[in-house]
Backbone as CSV, one residue per row, in Angstrom:
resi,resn,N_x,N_y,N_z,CA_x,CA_y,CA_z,C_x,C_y,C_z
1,UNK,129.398,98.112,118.147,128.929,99.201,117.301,128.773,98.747,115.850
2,UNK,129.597,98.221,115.376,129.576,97.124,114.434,128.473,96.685,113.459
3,UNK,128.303,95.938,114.902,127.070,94.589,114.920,125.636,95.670,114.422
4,UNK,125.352,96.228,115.283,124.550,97.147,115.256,124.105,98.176,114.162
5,UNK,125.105,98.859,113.101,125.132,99.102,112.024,124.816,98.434,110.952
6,UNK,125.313,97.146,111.027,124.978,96.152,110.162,123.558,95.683,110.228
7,UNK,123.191,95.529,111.230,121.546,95.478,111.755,120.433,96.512,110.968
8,UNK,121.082,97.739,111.185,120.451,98.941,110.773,120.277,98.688,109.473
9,UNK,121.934,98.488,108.441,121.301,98.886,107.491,120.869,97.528,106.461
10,UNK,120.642,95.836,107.031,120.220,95.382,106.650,118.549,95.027,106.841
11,UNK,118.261,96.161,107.803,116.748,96.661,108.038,116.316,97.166,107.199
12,UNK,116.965,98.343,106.736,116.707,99.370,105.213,116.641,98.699,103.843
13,UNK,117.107,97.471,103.970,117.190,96.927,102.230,115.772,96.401,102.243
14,UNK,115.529,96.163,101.173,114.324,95.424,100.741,113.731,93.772,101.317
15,UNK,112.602,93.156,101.006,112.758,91.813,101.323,111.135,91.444,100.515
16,UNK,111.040,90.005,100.030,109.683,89.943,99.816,109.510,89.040,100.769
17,UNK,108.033,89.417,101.129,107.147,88.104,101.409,106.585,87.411,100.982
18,UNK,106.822,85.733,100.594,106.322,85.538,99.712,105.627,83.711,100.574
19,UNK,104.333,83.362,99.551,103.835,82.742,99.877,103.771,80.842,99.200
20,UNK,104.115,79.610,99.831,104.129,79.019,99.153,102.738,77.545,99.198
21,UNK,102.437,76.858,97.891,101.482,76.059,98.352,101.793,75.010,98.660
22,UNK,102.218,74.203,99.091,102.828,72.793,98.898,101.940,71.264,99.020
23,UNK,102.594,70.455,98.760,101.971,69.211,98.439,100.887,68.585,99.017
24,UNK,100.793,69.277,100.582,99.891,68.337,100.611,98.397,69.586,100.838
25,UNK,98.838,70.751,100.307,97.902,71.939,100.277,98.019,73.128,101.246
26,UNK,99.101,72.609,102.105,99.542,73.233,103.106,99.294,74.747,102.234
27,UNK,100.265,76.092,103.689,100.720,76.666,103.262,101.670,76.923,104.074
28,UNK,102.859,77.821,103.465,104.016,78.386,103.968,104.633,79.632,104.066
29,UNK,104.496,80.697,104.189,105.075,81.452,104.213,106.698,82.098,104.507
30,UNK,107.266,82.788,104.672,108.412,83.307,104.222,109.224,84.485,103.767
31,UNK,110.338,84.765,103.985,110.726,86.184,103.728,112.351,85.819,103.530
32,UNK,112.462,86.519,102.228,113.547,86.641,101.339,114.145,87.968,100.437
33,UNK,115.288,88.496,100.788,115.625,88.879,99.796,116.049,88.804,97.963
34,UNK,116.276,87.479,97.877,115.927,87.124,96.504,115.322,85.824,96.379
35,UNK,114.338,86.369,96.280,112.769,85.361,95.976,113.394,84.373,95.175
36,UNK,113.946,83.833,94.005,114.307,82.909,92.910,114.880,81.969,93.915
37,UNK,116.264,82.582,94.341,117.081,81.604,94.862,116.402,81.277,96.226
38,UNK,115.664,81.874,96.802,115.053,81.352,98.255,114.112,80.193,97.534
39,UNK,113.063,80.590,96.880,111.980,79.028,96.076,112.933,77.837,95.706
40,UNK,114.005,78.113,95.157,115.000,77.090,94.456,115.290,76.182,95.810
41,UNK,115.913,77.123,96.330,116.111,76.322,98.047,115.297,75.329,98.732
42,UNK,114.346,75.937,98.656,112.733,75.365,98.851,112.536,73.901,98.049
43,UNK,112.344,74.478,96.770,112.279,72.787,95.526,113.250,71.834,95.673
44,UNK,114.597,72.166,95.895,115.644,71.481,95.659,115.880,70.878,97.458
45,UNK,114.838,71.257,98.941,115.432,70.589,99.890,116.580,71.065,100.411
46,UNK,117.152,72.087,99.996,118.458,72.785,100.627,118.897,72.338,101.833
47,UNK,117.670,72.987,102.519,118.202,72.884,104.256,116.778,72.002,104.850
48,UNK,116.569,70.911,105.418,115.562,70.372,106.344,114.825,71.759,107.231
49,UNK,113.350,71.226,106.781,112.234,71.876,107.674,111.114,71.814,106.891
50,UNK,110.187,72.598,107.275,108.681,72.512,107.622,108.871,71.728,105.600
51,UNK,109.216,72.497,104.422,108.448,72.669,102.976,109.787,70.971,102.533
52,UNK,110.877,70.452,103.647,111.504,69.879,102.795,110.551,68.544,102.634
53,UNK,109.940,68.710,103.802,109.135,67.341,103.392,108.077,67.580,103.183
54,UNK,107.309,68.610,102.764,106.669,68.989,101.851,106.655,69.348,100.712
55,UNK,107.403,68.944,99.617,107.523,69.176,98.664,106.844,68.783,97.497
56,UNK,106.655,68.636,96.152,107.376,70.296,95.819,106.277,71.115,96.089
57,UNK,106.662,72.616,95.908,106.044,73.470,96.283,105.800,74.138,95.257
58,UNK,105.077,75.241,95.241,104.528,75.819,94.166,104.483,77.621,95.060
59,UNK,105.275,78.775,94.505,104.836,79.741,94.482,103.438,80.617,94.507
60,UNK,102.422,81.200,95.412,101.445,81.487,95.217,101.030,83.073,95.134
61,UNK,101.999,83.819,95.720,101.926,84.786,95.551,103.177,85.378,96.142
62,UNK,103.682,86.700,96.387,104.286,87.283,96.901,104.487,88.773,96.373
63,UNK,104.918,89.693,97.936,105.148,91.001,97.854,106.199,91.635,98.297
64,UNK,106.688,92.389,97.781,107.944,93.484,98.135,107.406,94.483,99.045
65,UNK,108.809,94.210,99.879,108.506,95.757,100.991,110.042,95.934,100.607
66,UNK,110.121,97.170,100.767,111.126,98.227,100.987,111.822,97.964,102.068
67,UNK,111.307,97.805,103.033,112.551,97.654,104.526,112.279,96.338,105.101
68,UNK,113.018,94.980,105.349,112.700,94.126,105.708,111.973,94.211,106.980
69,UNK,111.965,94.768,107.879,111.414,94.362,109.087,109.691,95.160,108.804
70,UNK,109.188,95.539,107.424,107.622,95.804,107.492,107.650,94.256,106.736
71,UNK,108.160,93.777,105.943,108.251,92.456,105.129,108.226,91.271,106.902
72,UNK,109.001,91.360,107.305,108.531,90.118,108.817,107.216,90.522,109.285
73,UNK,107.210,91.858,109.836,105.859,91.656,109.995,104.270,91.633,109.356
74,UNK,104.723,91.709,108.317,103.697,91.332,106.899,103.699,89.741,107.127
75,UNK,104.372,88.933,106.974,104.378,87.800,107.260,104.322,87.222,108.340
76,UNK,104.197,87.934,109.424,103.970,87.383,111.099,101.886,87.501,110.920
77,UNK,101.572,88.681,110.383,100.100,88.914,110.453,99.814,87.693,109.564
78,UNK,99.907,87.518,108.185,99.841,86.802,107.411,99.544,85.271,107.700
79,UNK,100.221,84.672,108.732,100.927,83.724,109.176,99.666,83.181,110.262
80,UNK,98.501,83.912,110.731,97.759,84.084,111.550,96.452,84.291,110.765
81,UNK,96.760,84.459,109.316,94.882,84.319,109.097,94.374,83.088,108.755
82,UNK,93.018,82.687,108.724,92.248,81.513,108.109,93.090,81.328,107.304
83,UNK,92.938,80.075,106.791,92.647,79.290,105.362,92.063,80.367,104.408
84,UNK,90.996,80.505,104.522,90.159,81.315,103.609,90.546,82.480,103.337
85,UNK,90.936,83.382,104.653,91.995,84.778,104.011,93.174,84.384,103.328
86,UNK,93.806,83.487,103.264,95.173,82.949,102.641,94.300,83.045,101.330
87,UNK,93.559,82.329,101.190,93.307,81.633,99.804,92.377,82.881,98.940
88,UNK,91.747,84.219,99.780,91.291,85.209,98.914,92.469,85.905,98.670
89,UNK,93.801,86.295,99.718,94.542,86.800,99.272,95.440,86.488,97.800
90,UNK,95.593,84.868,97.739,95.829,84.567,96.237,95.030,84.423,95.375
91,UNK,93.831,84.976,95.493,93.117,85.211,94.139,93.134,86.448,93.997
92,UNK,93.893,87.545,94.904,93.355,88.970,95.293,92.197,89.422,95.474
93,UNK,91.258,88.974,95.914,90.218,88.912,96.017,89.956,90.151,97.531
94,UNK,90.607,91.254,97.677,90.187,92.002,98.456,89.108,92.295,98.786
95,UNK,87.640,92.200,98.682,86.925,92.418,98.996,86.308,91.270,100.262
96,UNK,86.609,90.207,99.668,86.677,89.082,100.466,87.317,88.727,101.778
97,UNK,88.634,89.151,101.526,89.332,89.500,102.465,88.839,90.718,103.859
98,UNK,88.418,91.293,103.207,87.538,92.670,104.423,86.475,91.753,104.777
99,UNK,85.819,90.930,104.170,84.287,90.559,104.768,85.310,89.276,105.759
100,UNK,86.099,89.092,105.361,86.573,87.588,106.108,87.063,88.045,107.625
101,UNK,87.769,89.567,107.507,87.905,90.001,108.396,86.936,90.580,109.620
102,UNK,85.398,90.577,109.370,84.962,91.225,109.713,84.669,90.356,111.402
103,UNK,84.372,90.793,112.021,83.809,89.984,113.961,82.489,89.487,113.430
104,UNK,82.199,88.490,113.631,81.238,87.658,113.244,80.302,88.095,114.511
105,UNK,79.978,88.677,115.657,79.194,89.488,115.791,78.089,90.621,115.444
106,UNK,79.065,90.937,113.702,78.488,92.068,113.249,79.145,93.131,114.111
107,UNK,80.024,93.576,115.041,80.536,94.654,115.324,81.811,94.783,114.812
């Protein structure tokens, strides 16, 4: 019962998603409750994976959600577009983003 509470209400806190560029142009994505010390982690190699040997990295954008689990799946969709939607989303370039989305069918 516990376990489960704790679940709940670390669902309800906040989280960003945030996006990173790294060295060799990659990208990375990610989800943190405090953005500073999660990037620091990131620059400094903390823990081995995908950005340690990609380094350094560079911040490109990122957003706050209110309840972490719309923040994962903000970053699960995210995680799945082109190159090119990544790269209008950091210019904000929304408009771009809708045409990038569109079925190249025309439907």
């Amino acid at each position: 019962m516990r376990s489960s509470l704790i679940c709940f209400i670390v669902s309800l806190m906040g989280a960003f998603v945030y996006m990173l560029k790294c060295s060799d142009d990659s990208f990375y994505f990610g989800c943190a409750n405090d953005l500073e010390w999660r990037i620091a982690e990131h620059q400094t190699g903390a823990f081995p994976g995908y950005t340690y040997t990609h380094r350094p990295v560079a911040l490109v954008c990122s957003e706050y959600f209110d309840r972490t689990t719309d923040a994962i799946a903000a970053e699960r969709k995210l995680k799945g577009w082109s190159r090119a939607k990544k790269e209008a989303r950091i210019h904000g370039d929304w408009a771009g983003i809708r045409q990038l989305s569109r079925r190249r069918g025309g439907q």
